[in-house]
C-alpha positions as CSV (number, residue, x, y, z in Angstrom):
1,X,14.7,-28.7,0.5
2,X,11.2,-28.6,1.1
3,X,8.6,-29.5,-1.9
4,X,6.1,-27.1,-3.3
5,X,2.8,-26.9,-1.4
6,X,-0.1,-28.7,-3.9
7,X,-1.5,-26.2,-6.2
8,X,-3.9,-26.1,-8.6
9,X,-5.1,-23.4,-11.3
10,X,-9.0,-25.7,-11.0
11,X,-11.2,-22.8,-9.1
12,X,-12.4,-23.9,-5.7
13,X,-14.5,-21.9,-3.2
14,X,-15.4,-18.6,-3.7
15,X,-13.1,-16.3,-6.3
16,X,-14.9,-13.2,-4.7
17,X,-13.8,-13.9,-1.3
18,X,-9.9,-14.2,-2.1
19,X,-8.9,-12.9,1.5
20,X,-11.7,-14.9,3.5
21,X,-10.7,-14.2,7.3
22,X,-7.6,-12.6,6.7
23,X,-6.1,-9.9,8.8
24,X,-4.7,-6.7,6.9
25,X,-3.2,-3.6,8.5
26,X,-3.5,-0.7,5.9
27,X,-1.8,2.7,6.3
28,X,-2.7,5.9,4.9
29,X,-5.9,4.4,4.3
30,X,-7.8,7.5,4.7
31,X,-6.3,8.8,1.4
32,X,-8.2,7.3,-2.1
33,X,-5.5,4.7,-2.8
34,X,-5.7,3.5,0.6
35,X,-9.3,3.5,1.0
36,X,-9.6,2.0,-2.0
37,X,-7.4,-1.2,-0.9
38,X,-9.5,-0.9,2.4
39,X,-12.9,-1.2,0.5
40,X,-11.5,-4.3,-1.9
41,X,-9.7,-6.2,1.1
42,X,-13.4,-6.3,3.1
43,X,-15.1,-6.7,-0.2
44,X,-12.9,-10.3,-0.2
45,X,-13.8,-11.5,3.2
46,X,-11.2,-9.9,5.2
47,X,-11.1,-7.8,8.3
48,X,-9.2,-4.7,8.2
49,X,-7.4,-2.1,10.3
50,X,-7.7,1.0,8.5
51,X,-5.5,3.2,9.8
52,X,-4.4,7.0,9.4
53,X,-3.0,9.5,11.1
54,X,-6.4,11.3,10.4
55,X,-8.6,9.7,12.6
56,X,-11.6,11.6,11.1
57,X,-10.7,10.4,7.6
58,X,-10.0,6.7,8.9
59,X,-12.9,7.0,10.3
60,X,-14.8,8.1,7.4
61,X,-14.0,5.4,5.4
62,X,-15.0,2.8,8.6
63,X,-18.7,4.3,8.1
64,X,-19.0,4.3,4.3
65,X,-18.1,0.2,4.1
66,X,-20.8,-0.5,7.0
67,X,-23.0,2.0,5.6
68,X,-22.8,0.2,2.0
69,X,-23.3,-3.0,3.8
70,X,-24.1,-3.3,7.4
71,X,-22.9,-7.0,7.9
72,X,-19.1,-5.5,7.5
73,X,-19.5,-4.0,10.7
74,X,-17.1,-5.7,13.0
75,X,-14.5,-6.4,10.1
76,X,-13.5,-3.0,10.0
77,X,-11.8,-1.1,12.8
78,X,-10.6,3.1,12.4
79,X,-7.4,3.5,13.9
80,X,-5.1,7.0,14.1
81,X,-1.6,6.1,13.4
82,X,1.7,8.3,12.8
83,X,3.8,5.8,11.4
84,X,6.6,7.4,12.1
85,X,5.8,6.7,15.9
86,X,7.6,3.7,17.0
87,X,5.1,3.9,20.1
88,X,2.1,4.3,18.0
89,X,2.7,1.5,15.6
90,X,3.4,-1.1,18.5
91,X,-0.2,0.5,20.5
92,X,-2.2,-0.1,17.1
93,X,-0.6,-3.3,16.6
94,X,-2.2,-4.8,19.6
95,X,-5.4,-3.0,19.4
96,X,-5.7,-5.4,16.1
97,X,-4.4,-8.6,18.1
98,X,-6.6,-8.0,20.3
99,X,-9.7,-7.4,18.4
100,X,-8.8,-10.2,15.7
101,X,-6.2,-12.0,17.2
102,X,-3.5,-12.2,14.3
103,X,-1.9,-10.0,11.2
104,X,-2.0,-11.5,7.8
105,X,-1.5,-8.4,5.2
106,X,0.5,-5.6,6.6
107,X,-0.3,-2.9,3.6
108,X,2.4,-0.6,3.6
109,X,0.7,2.8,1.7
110,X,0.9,6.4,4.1
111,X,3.0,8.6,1.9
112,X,4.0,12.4,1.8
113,X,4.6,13.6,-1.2
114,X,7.2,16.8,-1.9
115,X,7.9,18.4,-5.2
116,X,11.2,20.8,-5.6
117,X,14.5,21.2,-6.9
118,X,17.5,19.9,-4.9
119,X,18.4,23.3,-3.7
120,X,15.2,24.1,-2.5
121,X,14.8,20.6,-0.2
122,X,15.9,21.6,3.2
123,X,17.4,19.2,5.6
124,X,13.7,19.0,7.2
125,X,11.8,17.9,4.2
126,X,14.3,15.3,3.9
127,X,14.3,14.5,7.2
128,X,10.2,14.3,7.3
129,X,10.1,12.2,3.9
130,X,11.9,9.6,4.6
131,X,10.5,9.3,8.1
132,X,6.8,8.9,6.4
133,X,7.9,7.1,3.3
134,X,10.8,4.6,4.4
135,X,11.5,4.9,8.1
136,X,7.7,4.7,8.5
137,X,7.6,1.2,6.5
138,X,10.7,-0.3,8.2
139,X,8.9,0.3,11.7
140,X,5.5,-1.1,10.8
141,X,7.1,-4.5,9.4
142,X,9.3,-4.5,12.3
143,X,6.0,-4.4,14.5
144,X,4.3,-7.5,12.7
145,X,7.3,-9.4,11.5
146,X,7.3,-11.4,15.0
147,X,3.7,-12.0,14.4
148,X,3.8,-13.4,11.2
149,X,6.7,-15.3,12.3
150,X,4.8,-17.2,14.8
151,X,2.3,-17.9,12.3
152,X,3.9,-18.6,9.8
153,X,2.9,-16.9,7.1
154,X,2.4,-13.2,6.0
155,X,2.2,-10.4,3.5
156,X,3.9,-7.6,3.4
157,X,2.9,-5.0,0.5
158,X,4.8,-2.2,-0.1
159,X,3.3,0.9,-2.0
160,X,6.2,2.5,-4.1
161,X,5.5,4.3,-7.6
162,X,7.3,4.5,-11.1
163,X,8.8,7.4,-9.3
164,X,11.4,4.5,-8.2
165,X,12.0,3.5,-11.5
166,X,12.1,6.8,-13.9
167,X,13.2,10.4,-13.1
168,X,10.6,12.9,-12.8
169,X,11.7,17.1,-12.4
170,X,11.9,18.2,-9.2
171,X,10.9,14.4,-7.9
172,X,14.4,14.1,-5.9
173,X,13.5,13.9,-2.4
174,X,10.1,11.5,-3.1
175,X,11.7,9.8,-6.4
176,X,14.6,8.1,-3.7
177,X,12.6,7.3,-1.0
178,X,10.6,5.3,-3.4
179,X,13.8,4.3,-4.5
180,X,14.6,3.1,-1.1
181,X,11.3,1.6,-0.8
182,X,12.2,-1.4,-3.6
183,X,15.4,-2.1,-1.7
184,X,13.5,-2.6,1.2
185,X,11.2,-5.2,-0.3
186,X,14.2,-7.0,-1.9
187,X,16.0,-7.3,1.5
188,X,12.5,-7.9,3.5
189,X,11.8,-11.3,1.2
190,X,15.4,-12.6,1.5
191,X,15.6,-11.9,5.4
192,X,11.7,-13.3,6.0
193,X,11.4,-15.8,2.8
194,X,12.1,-18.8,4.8
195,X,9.1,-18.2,7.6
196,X,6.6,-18.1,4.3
197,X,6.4,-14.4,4.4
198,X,6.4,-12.7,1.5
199,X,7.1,-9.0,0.6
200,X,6.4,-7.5,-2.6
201,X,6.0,-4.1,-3.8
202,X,3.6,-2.1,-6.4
203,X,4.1,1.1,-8.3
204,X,1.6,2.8,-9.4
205,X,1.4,5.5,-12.3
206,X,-0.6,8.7,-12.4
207,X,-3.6,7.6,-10.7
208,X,-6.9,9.3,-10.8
209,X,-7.1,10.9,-7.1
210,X,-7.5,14.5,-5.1
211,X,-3.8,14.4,-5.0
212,X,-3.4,14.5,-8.4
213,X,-5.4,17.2,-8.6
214,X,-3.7,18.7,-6.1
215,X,-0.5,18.3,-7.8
216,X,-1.4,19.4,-11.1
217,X,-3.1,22.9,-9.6
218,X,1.1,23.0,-8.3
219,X,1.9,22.8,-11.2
220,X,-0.2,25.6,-12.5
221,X,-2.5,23.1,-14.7
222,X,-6.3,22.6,-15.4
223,X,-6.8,19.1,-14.6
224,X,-7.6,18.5,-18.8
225,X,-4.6,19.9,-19.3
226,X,-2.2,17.8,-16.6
227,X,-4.6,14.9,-18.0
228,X,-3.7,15.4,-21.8
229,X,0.2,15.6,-20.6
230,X,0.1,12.7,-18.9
231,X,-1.3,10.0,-21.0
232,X,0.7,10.7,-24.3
233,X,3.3,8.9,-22.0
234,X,1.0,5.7,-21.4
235,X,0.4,2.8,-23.7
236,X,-3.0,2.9,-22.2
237,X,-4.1,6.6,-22.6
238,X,-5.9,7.1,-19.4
239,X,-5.1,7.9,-15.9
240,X,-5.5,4.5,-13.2
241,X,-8.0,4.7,-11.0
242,X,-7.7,3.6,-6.9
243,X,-9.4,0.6,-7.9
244,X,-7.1,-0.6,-10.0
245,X,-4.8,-0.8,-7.1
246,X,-6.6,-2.4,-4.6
247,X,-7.9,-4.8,-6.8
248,X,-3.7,-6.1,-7.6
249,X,-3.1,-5.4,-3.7
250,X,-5.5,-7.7,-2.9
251,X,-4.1,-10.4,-5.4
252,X,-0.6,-10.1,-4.0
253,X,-2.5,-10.7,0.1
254,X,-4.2,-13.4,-1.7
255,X,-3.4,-17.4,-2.2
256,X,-3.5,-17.2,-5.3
257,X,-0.2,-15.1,-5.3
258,X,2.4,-17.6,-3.3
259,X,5.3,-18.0,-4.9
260,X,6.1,-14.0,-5.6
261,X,8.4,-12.5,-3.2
262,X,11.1,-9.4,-3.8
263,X,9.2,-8.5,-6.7
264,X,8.2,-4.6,-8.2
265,X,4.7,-4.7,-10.0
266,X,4.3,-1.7,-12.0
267,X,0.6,-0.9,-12.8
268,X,1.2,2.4,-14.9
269,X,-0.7,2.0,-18.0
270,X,2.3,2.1,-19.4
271,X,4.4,4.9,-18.5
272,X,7.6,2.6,-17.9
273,X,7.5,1.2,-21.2
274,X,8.0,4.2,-23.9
């Protein structure tokens, strides 16, 4: 049995730099959530792959951290990733191994999202949901396991939702491969615990993004209205923000954040608890 590494909860070195020369792999990132964890990650000293499977919008976020602060420039790299290419993962992969040499945080965040009844999910929406939003998770962590491995040590953060905790209408197909998504983690931290990687996931609530306008114009809702809905069932009485996000993503990357593994943090405002 091996004894706890020294800690202590006395501040040393820089608070604001929590992921000082760390490597993280983000996915999705071109979306708000994922930008947002791309933005926070740099913002804390690390150098991160921002990857998407629109290379315009990975790209777009690349240009607005350098042009915000020009000495970012070779911490961030654009990369277009499907994730549910096996191929494509392994080629983006060592395009950050080779740039940076190692993988720290693999951020596990590209989503597709698909709202209808049970009878109206064909065997293709299932098929393409869980290939985005579990299939796609299992192959990137399969891709930097063996680095992390080597090293070590490593990060793996998994971005679920309350969707895998409460039932939502018409939520089926997305609620269980969110579902899924917390399984994974659990299994990930047993399997990989005793290299010193740790796997963790977050659910976020109704966060404050063009998806959610998106989805409330599906639902047939100003955005006041899907607004007014949705915080009567928070304790906070506001909808998140991308921010909020990143900034616990980039806690659970951090040092600060050892000894949790396997674990679900919900950052809803509330919604799970009435």
């Amino acid at each position: 049995m091996s004894s706890a590494p020294e800690q202590s909860c006395k501040p040393s070195g820089d608070w604001s730099q929590l992921l000082l020369n760390k490597v993280v792999i983000v996915t999705g990132a071109g979306g708000a959530i994922g930008a947002a964890i791309s933005h926070c990650c740099v913002l804390h000293g690390a150098r991160v792959a921002i990857a998407d499977i629109n290379k315009n919008a990975a790209d777009a976020v690349v240009t607005k951290i350098i042009t915000d602060d020009q000495t970012q420039k070779d911490n961030v790299m654009g990369i277009e990733l499907d994730v549910t290419d096996e191929q494509a993962i392994q080629k983006a992969v060592k395009a950050v191994v080779d740039k940076w040499n190692r993988v720290d945080v693999l951020v596990n965040n590209a989503a597709i999202f698909t709202l209808c009844s049970i009878e109206d999910a064909s065997a293709e929406a299932w098929s393409e949901i869980f290939n985005v939003n579990v299939r796609g998770y299992a192959l990137m962590a399969k891709a930097v396991v063996p680095l992390m491995k080597k090293q070590r040590s490593g990060s793996i953060i998994q971005m679920a939702s309350i969707s895998s905790w409460v039932a939502q209408p018409n939520f089926v197909p997305y609620s269980t491969t969110k579902g899924a998504v917390l399984q994974m983690t659990r299994n990930l931290a047993l399997d990989l615990g005793s290299f010193n990687i740790r796997c963790n996931s977050i659910c976020p609530g109704t966060i404050l993004t063009q998806a959610t306008t998106t989805h409330a114009a599906n639902l047939q809702l100003t955005m006041d209205e899907f607004t007014a809905a949705e915080v009567k069932k928070q304790c906070l009485k506001r909808l998140g923000s991308p921010e909020e996000i990143a900034n616990l993503t980039v806690f659970l990357a951090s040092d600060l954040c050892h000894f949790a593994t396997g674990a679900s943090f919900l950052a809803d405002g509330g919604y799970t608890t009435i």
